[in-house]
KOLLOPA-897432 format. One line per field, with one value per atom (N, C-alpha, C): atom name; residue in one letter; x, y, z; residue number from 1. Coordinates in pm, whole numbers. Layout:
<recs>
a	CA,...
r	a,...
x	X,...
y	Y,...
z	Z,...
k	NUM,...
</recs>
This chain:
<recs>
a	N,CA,C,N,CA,C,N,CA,C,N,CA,C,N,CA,C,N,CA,C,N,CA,C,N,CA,C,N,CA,C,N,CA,C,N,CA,C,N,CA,C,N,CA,C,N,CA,C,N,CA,C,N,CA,C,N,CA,C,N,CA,C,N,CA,C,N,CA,C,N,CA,C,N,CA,C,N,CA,C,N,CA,C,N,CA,C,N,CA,C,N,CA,C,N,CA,C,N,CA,C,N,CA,C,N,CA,C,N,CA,C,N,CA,C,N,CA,C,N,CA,C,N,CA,C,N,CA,C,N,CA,C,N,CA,C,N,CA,C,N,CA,C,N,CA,C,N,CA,C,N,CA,C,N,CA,C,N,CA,C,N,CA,C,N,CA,C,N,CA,C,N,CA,C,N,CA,C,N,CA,C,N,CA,C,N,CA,C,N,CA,C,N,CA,C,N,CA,C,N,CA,C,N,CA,C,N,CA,C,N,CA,C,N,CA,C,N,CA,C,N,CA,C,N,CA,C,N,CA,C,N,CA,C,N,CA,C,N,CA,C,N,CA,C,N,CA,C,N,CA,C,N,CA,C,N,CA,C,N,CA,C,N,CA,C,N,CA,C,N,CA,C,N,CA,C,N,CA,C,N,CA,C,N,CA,C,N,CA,C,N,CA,C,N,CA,C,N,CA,C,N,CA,C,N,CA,C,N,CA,C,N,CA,C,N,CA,C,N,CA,C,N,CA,C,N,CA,C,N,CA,C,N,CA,C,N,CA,C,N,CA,C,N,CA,C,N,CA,C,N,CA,C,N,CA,C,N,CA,C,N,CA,C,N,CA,C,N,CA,C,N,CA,C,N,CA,C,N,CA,C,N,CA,C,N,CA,C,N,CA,C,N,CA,C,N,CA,C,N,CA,C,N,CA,C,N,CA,C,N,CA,C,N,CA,C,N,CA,C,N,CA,C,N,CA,C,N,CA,C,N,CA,C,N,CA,C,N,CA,C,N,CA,C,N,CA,C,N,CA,C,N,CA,C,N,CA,C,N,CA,C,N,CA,C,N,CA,C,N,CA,C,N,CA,C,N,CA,C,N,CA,C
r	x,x,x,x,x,x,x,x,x,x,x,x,x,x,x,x,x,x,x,x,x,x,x,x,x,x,x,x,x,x,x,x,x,x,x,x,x,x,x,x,x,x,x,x,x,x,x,x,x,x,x,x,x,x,x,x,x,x,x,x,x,x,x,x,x,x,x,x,x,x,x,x,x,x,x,x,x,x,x,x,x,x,x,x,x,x,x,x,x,x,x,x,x,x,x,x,x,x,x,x,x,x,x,x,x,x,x,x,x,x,x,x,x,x,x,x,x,x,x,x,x,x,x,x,x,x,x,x,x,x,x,x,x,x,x,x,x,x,x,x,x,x,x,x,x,x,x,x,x,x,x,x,x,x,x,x,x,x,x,x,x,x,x,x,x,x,x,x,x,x,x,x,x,x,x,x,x,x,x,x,x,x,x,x,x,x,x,x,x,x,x,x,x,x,x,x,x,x,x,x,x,x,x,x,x,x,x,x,x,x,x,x,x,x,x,x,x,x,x,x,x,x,x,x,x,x,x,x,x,x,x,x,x,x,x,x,x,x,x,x,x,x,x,x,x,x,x,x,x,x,x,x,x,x,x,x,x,x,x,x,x,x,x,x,x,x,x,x,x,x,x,x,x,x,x,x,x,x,x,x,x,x,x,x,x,x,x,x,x,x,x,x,x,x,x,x,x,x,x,x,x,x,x,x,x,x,x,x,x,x,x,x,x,x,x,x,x,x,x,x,x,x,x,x,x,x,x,x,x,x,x,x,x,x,x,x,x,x,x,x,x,x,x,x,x,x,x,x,x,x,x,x,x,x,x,x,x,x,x,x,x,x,x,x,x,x,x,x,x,x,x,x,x,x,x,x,x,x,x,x,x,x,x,x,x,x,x,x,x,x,x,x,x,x,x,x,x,x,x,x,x,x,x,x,x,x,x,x,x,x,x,x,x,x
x	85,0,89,84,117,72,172,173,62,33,-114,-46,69,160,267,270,414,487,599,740,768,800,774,695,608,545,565,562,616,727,850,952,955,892,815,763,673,609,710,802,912,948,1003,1127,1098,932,879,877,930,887,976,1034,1157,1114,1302,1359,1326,1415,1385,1309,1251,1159,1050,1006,854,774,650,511,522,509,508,645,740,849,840,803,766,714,572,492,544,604,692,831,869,986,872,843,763,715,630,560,713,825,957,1010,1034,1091,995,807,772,750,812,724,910,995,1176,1227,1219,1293,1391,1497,1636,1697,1699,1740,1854,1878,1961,1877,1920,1836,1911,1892,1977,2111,2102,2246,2324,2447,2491,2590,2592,2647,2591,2482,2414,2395,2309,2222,2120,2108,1973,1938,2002,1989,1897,1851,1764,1686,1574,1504,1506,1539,1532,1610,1729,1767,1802,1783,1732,1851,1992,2189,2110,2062,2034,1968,1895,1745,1810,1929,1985,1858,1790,1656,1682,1633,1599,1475,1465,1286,1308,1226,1191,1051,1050,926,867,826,774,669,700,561,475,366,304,335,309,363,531,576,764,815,735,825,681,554,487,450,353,248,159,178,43,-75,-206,-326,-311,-280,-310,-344,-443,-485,-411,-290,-197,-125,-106,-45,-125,-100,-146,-79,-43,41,62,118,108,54,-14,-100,31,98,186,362,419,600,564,456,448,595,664,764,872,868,983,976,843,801,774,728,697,865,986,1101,1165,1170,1164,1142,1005,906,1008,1016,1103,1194,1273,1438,1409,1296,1327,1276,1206,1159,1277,1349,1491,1618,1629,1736,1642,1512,1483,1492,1487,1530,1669,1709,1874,1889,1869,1927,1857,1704,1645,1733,1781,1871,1993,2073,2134,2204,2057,2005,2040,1949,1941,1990,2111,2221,2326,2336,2444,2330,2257,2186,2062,2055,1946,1776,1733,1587,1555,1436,1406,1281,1208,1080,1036,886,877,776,773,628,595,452,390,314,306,266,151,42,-75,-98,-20,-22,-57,-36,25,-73,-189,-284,-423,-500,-656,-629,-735,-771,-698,-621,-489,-397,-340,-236,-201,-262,-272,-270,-296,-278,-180,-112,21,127,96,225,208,121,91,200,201,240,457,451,617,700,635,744,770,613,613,726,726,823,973,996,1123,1200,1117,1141,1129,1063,1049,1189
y	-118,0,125,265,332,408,504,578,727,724,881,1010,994,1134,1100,1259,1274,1254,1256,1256,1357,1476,1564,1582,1582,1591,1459,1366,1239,1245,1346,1386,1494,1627,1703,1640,1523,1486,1420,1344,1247,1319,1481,1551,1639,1603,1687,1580,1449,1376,1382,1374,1446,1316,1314,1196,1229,1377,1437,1523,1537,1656,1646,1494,1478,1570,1529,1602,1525,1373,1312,1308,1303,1339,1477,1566,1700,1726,1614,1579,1546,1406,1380,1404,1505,1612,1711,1767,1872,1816,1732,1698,1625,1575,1521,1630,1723,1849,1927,1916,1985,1932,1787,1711,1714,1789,1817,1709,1601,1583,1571,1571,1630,1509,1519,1437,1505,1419,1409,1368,1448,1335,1315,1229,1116,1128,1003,1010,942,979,898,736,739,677,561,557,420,388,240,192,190,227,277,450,499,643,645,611,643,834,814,1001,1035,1021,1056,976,1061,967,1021,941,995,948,972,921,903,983,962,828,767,645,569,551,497,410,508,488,586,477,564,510,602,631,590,507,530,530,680,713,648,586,485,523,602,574,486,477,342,281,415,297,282,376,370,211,207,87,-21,-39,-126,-195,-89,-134,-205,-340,-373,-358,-399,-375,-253,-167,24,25,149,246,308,317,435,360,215,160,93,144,131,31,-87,-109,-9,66,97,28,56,19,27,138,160,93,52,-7,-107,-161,-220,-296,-418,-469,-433,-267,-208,-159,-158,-75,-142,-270,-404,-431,-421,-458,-311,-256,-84,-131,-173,-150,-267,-359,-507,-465,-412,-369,-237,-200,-78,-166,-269,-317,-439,-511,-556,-464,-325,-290,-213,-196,-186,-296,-442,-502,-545,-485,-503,-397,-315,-125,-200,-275,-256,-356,-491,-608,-533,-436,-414,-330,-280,-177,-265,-306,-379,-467,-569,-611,-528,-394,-283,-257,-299,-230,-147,-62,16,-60,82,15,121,40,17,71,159,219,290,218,211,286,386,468,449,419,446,577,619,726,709,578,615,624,619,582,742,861,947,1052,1003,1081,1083,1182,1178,1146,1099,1033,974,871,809,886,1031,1059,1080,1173,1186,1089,966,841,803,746,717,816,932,1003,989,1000,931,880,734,626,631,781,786,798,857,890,797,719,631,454,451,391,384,556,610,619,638,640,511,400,299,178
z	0,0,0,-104,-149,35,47,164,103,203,175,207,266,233,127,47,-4,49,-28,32,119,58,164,250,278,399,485,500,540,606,500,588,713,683,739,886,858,974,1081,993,1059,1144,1105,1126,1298,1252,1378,1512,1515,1625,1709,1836,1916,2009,2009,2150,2290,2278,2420,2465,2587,2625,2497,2541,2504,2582,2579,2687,2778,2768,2878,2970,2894,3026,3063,3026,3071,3220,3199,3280,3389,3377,3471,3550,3459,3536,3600,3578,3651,3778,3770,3885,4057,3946,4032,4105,4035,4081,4227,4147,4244,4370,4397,4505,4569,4569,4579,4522,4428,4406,4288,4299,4219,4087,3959,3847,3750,3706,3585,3476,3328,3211,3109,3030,2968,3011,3081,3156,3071,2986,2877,2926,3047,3088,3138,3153,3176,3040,3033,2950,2924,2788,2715,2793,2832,2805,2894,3014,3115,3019,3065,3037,3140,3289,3379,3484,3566,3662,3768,3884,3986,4067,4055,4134,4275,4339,4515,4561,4479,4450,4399,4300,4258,4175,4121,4032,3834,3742,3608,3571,3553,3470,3312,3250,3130,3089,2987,2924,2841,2768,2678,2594,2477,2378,2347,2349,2320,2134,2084,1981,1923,1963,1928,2009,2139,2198,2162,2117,2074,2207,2289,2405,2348,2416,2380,2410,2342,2422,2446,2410,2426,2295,2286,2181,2098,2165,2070,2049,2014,1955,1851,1713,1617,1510,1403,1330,1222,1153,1028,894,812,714,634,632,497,544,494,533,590,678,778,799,728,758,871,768,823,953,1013,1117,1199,1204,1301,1356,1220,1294,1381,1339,1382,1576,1571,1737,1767,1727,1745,1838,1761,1774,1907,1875,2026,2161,2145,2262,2290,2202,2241,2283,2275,2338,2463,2456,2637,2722,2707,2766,2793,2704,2713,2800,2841,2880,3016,3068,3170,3253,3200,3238,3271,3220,3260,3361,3390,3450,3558,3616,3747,3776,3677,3706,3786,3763,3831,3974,3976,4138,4129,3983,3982,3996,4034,4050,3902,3819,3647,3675,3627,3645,3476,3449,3311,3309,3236,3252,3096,3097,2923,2919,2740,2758,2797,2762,2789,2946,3030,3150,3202,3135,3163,3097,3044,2986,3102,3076,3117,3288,3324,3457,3518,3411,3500,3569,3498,3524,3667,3750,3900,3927,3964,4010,3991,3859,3816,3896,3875,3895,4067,4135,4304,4305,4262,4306,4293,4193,4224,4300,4404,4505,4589,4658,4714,4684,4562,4513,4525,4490,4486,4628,4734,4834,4974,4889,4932,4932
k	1,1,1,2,2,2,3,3,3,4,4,4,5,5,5,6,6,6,7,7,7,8,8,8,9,9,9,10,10,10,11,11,11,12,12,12,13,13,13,14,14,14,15,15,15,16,16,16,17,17,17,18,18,18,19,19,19,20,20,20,21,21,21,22,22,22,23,23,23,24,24,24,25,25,25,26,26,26,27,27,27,28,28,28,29,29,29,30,30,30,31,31,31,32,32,32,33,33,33,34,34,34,35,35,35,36,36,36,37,37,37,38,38,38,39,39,39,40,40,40,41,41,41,42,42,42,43,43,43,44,44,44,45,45,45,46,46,46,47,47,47,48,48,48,49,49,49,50,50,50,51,51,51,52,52,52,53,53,53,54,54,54,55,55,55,56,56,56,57,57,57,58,58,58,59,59,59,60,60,60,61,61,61,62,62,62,63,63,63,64,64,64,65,65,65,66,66,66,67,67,67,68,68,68,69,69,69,70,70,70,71,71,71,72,72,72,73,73,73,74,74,74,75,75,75,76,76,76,77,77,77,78,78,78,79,79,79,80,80,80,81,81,81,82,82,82,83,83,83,84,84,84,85,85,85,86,86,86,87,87,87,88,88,88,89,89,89,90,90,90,91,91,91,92,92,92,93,93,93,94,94,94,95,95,95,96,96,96,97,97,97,98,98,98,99,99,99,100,100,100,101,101,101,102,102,102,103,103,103,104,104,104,105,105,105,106,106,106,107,107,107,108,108,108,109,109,109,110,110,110,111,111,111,112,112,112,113,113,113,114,114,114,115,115,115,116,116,116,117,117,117,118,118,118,119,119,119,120,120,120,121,121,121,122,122,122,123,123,123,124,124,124,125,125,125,126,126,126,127,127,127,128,128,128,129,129,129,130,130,130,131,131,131,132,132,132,133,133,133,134,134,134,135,135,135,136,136,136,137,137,137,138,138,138
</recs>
């Protein structure tokens, strides 16, 4: 199936999607900061690039798109109609080096904390974001 955008615009759209300082880590820096507590983000020095890390907790956060890392059973994880191949191995390959980054994570001692985006929308969010500190500090 022939893709329903041009080229350009396709690229256009690509060009607009950003690694860092999503909304949802937004979300969740904001709310860390206002409850005191203190992070680092992408710490290049761990694995898989923690979006948030918390040296004192000896805790990293990862943000998780639903469909970049391929949540299942969520809404916003959609397959693509158009490449599909390329895009099924694409989600593949990002959800094999989060388990590689999370294994290695907590082989060194860290505690691994996975947030999805949908986790982080509507009604849930106050609840979800509740349950961080209690964690972090547990």
């Amino acid at each position: 199936m022939a893709d329903v955008h041009s080229a350009e615009t396709r690229s256009y759209n690509m060009s607009q999607i950003r690694a860092k300082d999503t909304k949802p880590e937004i979300i969740v820096r904001k709310f860390l900061f206002s409850k005191g507590f203190r992070y680092r983000l992408h710490e290049r020095s761990l694995p898989g690039r923690p979006d948030i890390v918390l040296p004192k907790y000896k805790t990293a956060i990862f943000i998780h798109g639903c469909f970049w890392h391929g949540h299942k059973d969520c809404p916003y994880f959609v397959v693509p109609k158009t490449n599909t191949n390329w895009w099924l191995n694409k989600i593949e390959t990002n959800q094999k080096n989060d388990k590689k980054a999370i294994f290695s994570l907590k082989k060194a001692g860290w505690q691994v904390i996975v947030l999805w985006e949908c986790a982080l929308k509507g009604e849930r969010l106050d609840k979800n974001l509740a349950k961080l500190p209690k964690i972090l500090v547990s």
